[in-house]
LUMLUMDREN-2810 file (N, C-alpha, C; in Angstrom, 1 decimal):
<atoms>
<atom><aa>X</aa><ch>A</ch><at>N</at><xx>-57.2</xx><yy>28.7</yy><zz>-68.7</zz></atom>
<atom><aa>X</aa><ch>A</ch><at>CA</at><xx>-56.0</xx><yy>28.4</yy><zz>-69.5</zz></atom>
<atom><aa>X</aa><ch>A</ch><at>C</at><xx>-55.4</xx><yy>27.2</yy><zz>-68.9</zz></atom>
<atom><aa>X</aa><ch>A</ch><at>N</at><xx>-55.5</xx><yy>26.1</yy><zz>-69.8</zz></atom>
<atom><aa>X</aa><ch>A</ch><at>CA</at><xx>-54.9</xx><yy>24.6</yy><zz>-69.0</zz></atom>
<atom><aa>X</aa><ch>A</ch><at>C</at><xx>-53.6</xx><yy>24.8</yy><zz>-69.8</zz></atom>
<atom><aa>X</aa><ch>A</ch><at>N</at><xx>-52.4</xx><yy>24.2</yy><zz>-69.2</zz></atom>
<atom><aa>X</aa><ch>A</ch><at>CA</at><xx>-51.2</xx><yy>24.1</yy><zz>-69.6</zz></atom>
<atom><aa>X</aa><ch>A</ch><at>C</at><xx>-51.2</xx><yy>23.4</yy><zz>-70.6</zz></atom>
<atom><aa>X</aa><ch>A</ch><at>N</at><xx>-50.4</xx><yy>23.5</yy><zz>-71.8</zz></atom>
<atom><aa>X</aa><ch>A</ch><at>CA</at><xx>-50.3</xx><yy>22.8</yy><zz>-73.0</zz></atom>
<atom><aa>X</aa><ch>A</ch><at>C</at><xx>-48.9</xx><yy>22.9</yy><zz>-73.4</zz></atom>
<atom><aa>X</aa><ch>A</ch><at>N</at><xx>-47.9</xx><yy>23.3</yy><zz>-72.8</zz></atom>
<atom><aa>X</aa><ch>A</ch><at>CA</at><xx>-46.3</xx><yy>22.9</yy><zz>-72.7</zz></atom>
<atom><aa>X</aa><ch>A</ch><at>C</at><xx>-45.4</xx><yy>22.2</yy><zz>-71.5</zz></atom>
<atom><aa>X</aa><ch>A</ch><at>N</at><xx>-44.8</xx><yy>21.0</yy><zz>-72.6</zz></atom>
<atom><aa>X</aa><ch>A</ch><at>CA</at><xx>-44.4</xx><yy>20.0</yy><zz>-71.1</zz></atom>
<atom><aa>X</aa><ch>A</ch><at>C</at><xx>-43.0</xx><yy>20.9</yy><zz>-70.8</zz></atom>
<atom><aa>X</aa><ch>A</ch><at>N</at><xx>-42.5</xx><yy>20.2</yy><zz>-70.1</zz></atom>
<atom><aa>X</aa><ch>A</ch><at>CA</at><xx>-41.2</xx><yy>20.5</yy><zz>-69.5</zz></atom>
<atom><aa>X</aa><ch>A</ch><at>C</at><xx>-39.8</xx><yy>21.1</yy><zz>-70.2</zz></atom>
<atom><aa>X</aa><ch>A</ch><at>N</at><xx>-39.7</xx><yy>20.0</yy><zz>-71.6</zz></atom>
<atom><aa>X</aa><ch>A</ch><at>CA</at><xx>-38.7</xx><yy>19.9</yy><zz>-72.4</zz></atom>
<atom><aa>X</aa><ch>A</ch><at>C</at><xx>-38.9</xx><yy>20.9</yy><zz>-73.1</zz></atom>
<atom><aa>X</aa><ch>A</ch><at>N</at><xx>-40.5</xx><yy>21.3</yy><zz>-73.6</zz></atom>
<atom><aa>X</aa><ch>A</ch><at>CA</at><xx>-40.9</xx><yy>22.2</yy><zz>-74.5</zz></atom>
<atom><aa>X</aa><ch>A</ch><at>C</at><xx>-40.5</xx><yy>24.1</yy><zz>-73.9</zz></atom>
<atom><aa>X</aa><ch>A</ch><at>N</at><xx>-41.1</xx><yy>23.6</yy><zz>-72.5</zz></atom>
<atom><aa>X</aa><ch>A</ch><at>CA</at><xx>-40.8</xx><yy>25.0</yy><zz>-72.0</zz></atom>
<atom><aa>X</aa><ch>A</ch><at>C</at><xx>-39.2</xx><yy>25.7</yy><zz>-71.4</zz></atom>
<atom><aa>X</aa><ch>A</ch><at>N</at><xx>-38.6</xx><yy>24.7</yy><zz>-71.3</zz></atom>
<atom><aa>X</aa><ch>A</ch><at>CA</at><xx>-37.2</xx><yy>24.8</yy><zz>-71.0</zz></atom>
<atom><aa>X</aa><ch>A</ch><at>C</at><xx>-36.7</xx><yy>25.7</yy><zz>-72.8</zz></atom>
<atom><aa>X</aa><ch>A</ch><at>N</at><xx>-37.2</xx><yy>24.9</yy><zz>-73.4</zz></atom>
<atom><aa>X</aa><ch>A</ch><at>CA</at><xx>-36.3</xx><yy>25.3</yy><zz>-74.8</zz></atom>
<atom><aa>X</aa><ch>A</ch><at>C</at><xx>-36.9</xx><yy>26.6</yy><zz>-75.5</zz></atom>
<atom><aa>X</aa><ch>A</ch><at>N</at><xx>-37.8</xx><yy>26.8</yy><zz>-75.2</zz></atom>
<atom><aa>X</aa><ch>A</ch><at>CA</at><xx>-38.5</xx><yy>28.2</yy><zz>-75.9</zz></atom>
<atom><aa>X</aa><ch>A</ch><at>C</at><xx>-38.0</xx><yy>29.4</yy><zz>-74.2</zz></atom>
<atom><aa>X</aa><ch>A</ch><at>N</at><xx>-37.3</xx><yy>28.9</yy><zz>-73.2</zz></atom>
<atom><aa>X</aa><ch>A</ch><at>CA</at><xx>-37.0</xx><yy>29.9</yy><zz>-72.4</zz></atom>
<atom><aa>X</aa><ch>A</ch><at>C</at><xx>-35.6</xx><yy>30.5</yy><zz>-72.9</zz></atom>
<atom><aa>X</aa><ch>A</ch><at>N</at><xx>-34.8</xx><yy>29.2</yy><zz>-72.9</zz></atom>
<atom><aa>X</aa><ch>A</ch><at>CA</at><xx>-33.6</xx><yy>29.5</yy><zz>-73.2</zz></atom>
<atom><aa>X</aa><ch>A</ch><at>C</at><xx>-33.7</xx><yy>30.3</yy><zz>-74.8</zz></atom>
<atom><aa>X</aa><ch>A</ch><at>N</at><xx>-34.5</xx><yy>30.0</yy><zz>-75.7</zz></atom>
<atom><aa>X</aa><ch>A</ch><at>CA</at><xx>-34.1</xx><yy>30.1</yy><zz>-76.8</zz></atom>
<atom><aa>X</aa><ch>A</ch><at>C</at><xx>-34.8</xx><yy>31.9</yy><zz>-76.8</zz></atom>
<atom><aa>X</aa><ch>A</ch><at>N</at><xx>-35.8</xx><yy>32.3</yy><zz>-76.2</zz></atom>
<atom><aa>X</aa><ch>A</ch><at>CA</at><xx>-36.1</xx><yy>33.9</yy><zz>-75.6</zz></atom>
<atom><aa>X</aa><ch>A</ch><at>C</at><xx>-35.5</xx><yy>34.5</yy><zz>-75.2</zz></atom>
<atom><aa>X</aa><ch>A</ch><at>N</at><xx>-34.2</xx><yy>34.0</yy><zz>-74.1</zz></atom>
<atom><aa>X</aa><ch>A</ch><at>CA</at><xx>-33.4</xx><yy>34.5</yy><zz>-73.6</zz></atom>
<atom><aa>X</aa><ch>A</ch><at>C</at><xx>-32.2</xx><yy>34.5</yy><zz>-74.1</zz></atom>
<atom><aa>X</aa><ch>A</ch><at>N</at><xx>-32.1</xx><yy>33.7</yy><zz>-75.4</zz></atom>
<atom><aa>X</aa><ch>A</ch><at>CA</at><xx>-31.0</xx><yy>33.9</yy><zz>-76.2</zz></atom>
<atom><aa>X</aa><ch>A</ch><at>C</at><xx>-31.0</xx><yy>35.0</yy><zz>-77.3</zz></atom>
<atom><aa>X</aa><ch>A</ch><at>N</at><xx>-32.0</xx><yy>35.4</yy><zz>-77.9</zz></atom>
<atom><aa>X</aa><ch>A</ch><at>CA</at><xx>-32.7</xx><yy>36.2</yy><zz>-78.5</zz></atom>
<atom><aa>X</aa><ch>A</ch><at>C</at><xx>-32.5</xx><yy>37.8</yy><zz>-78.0</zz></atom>
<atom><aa>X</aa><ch>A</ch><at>N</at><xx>-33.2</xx><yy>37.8</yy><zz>-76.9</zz></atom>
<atom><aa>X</aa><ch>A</ch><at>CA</at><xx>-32.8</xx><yy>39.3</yy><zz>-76.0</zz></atom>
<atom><aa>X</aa><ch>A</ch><at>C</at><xx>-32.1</xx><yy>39.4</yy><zz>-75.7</zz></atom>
<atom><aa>X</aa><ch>A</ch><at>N</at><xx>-31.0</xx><yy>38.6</yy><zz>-75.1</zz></atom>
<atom><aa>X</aa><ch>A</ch><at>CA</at><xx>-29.5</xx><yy>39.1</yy><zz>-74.7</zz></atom>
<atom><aa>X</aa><ch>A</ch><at>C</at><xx>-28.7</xx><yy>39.4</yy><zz>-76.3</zz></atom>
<atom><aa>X</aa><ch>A</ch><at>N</at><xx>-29.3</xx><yy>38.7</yy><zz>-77.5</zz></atom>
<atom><aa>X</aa><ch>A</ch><at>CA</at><xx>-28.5</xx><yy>38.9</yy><zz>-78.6</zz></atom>
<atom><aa>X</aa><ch>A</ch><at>C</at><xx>-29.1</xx><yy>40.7</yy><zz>-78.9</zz></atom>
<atom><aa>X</aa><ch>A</ch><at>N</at><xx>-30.1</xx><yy>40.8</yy><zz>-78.8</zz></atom>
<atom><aa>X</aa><ch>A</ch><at>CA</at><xx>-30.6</xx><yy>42.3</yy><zz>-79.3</zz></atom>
<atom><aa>X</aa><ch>A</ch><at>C</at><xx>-30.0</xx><yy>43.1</yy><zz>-78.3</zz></atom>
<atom><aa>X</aa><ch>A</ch><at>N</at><xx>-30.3</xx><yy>42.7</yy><zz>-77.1</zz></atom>
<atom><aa>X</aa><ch>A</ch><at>CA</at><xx>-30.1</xx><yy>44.1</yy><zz>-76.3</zz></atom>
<atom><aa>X</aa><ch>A</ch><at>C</at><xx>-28.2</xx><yy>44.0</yy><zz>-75.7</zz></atom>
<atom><aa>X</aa><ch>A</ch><at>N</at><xx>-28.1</xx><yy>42.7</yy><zz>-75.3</zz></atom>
<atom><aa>X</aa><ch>A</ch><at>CA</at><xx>-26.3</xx><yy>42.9</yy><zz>-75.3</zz></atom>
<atom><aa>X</aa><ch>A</ch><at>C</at><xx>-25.0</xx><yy>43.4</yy><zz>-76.1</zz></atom>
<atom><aa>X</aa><ch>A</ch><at>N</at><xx>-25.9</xx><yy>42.8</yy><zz>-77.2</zz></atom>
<atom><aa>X</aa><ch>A</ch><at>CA</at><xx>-24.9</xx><yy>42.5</yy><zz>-77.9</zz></atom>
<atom><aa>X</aa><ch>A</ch><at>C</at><xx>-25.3</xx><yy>42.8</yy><zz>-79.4</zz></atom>
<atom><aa>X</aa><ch>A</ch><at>N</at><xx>-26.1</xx><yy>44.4</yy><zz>-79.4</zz></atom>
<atom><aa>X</aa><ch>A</ch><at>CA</at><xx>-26.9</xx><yy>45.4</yy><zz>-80.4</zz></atom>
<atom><aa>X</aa><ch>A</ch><at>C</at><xx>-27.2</xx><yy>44.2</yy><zz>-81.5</zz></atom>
<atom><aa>X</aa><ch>A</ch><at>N</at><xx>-28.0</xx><yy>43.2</yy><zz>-81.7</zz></atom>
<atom><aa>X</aa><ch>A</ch><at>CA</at><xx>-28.3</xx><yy>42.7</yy><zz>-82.4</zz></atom>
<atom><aa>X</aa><ch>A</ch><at>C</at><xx>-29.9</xx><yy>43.5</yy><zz>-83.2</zz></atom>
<atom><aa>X</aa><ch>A</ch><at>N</at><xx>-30.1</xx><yy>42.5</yy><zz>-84.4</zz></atom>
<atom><aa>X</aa><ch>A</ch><at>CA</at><xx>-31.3</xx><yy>43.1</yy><zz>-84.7</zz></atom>
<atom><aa>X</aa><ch>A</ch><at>C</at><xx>-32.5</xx><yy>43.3</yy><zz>-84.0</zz></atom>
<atom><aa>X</aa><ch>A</ch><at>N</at><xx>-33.1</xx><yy>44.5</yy><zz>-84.4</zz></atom>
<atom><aa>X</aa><ch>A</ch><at>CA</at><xx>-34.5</xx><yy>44.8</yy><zz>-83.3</zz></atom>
<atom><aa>X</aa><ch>A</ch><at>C</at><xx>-35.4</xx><yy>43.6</yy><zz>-83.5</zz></atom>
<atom><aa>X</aa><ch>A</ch><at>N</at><xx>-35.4</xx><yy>43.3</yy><zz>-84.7</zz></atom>
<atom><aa>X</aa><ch>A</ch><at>CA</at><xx>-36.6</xx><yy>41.9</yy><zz>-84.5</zz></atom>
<atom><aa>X</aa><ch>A</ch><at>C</at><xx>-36.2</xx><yy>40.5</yy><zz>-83.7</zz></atom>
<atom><aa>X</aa><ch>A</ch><at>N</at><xx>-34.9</xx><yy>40.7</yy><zz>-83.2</zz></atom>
<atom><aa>X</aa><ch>A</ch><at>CA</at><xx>-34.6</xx><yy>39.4</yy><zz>-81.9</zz></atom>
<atom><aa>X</aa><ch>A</ch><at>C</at><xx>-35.2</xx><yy>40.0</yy><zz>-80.6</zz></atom>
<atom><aa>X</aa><ch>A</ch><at>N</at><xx>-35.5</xx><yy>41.1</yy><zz>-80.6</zz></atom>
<atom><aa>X</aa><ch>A</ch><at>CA</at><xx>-36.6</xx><yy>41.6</yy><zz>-79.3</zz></atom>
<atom><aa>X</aa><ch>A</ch><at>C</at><xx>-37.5</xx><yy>40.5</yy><zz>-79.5</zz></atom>
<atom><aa>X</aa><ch>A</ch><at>N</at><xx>-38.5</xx><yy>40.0</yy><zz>-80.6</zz></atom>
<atom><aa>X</aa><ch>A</ch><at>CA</at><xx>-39.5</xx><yy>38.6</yy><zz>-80.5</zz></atom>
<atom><aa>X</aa><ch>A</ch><at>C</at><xx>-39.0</xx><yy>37.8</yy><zz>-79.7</zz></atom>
<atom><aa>X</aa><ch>A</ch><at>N</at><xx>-37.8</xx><yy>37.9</yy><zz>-79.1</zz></atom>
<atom><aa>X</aa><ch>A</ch><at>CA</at><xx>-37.7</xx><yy>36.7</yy><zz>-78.1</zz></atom>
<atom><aa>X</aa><ch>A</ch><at>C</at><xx>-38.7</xx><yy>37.0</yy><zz>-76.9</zz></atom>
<atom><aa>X</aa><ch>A</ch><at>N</at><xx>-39.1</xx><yy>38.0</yy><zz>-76.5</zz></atom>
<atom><aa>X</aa><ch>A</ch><at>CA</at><xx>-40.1</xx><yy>38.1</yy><zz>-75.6</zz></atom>
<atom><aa>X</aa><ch>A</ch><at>C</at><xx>-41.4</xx><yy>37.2</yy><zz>-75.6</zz></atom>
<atom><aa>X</aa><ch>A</ch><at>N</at><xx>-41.7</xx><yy>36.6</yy><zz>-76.2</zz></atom>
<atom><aa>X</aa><ch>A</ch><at>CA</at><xx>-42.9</xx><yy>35.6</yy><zz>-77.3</zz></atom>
<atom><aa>X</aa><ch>A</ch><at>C</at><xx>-42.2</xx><yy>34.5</yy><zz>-76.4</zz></atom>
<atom><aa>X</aa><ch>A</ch><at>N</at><xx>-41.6</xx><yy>33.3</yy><zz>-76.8</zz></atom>
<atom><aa>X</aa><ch>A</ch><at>CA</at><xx>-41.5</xx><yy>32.4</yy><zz>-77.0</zz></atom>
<atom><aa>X</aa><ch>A</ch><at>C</at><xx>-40.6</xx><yy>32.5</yy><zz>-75.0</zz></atom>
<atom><aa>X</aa><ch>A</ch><at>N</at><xx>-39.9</xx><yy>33.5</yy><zz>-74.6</zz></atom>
<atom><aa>X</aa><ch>A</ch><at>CA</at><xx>-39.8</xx><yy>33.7</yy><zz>-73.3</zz></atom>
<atom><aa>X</aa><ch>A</ch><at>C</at><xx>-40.8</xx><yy>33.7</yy><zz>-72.0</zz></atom>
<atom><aa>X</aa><ch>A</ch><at>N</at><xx>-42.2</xx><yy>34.2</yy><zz>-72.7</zz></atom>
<atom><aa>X</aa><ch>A</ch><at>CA</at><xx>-43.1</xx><yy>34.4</yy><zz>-72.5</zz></atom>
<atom><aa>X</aa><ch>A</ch><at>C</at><xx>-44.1</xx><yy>33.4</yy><zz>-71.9</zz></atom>
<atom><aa>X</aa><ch>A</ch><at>N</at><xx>-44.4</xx><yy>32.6</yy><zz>-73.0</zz></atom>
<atom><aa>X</aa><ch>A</ch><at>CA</at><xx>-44.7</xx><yy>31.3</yy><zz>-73.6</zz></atom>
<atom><aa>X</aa><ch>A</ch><at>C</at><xx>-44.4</xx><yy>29.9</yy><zz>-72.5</zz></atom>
<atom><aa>X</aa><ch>A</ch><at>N</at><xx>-43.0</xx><yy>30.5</yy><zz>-72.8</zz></atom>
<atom><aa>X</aa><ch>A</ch><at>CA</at><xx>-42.4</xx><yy>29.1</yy><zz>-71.5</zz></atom>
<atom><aa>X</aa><ch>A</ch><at>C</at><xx>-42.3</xx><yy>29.3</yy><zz>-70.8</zz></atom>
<atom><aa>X</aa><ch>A</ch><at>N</at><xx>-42.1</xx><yy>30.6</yy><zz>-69.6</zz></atom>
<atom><aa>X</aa><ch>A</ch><at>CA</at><xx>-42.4</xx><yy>30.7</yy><zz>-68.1</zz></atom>
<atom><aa>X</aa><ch>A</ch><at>C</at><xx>-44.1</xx><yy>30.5</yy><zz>-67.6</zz></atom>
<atom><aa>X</aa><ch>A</ch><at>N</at><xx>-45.1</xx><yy>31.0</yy><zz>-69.1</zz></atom>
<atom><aa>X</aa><ch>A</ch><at>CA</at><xx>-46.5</xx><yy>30.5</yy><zz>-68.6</zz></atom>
<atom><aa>X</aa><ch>A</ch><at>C</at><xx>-46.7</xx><yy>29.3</yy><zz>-68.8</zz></atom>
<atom><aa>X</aa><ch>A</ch><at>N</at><xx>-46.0</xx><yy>28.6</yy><zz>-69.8</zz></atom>
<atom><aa>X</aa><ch>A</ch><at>CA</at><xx>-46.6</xx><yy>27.1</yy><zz>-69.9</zz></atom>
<atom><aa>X</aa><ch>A</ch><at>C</at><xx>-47.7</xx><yy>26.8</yy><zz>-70.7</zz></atom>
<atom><aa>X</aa><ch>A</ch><at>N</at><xx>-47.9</xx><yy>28.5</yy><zz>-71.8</zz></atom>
<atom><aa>X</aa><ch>A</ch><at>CA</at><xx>-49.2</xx><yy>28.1</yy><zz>-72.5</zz></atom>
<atom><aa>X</aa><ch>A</ch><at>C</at><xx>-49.0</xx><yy>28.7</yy><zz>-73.5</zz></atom>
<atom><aa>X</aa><ch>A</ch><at>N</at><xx>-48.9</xx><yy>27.9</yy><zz>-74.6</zz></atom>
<atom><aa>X</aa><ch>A</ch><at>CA</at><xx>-49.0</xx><yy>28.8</yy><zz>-76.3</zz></atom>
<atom><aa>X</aa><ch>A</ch><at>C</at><xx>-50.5</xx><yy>29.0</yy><zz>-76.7</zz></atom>
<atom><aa>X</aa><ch>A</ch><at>N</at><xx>-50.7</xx><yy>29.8</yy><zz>-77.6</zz></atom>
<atom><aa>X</aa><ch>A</ch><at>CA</at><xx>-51.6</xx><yy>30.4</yy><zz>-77.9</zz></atom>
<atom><aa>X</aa><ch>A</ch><at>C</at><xx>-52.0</xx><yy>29.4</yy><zz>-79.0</zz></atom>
<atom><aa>X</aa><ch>A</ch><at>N</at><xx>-50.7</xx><yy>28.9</yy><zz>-80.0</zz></atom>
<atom><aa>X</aa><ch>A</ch><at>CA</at><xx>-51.0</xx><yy>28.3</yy><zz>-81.0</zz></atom>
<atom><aa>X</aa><ch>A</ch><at>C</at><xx>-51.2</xx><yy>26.6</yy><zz>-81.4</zz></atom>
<atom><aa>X</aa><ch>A</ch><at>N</at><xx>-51.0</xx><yy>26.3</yy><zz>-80.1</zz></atom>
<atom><aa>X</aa><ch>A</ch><at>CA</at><xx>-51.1</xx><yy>25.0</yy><zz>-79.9</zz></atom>
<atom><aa>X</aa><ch>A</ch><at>C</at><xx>-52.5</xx><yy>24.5</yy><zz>-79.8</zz></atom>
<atom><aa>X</aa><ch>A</ch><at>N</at><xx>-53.5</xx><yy>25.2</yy><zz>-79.2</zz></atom>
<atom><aa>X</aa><ch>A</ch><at>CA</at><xx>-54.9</xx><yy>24.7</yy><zz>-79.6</zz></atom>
<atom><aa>X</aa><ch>A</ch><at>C</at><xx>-55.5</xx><yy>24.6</yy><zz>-80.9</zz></atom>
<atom><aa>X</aa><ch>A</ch><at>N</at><xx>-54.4</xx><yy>26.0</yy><zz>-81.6</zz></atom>
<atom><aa>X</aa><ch>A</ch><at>CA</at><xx>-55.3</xx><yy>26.1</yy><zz>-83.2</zz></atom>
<atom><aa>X</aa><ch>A</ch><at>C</at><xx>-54.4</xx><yy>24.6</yy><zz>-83.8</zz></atom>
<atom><aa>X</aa><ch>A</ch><at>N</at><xx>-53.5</xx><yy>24.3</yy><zz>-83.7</zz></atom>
<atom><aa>X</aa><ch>A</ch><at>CA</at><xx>-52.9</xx><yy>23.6</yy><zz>-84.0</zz></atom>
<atom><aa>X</aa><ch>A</ch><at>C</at><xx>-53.2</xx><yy>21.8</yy><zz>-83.6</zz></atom>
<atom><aa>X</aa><ch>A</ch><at>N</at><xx>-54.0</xx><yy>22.0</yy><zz>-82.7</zz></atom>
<atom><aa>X</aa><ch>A</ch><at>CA</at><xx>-53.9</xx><yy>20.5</yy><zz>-81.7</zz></atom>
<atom><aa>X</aa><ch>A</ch><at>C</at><xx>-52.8</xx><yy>20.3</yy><zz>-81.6</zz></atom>
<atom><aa>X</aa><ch>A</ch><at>N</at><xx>-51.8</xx><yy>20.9</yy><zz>-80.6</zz></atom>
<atom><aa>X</aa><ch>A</ch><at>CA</at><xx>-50.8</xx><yy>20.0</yy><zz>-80.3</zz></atom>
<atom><aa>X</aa><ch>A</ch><at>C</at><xx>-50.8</xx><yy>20.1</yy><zz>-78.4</zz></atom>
<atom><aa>X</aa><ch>A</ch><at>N</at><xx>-50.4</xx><yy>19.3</yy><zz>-77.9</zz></atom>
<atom><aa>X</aa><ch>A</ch><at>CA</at><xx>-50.5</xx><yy>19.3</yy><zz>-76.5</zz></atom>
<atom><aa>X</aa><ch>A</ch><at>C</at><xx>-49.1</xx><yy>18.9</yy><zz>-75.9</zz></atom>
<atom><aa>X</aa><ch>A</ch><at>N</at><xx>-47.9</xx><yy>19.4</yy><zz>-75.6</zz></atom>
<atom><aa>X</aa><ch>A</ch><at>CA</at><xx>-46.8</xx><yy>18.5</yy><zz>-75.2</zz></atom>
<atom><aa>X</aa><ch>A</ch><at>C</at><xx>-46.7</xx><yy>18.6</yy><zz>-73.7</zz></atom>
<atom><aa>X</aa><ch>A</ch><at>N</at><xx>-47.4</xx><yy>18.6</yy><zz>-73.0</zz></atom>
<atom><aa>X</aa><ch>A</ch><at>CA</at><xx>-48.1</xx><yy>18.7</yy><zz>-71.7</zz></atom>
<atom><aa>X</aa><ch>A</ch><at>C</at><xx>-48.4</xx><yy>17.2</yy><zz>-71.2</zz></atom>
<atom><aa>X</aa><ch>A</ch><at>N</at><xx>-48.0</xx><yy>16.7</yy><zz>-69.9</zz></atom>
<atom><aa>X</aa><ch>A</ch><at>CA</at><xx>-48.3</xx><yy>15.3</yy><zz>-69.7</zz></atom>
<atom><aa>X</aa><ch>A</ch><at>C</at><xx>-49.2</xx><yy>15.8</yy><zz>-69.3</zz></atom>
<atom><aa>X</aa><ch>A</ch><at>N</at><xx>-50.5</xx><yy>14.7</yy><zz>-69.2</zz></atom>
<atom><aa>X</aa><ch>A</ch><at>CA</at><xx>-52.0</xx><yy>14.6</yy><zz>-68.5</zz></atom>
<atom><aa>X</aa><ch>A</ch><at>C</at><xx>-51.4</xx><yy>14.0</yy><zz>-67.3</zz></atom>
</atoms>
């Protein structure tokens, strides 16, 4: 698994995971903002799943 999220990309799908979960679980939001687990996920590994099917790479070489 080679990295296929740059910096900006991964910063924003962390924050935007952990904006998500603290809305479900803090602050009883809907159970489907539990999906922030995904995109939280995503950007601490640095690798989407959907970016190959997609070709997209925002990853510097």
């Amino acid at each position: 698994m080679k990295l296929n999220s740059g910096g900006i990309d991964r910063i924003i799908r962390i924050i935007a995971g952990l904006a998500l979960l603290a809305w479900a679980g803090i602050f009883h939001g809907p159970v489907w903002a539990f999906i922030g687990i995904l995109p939280l996920a995503t950007g601490i590994i640095g690798w989407c799943p959907a970016y190959p099917i997609l070709g997209i790479n925002t990853c510097k070489k």
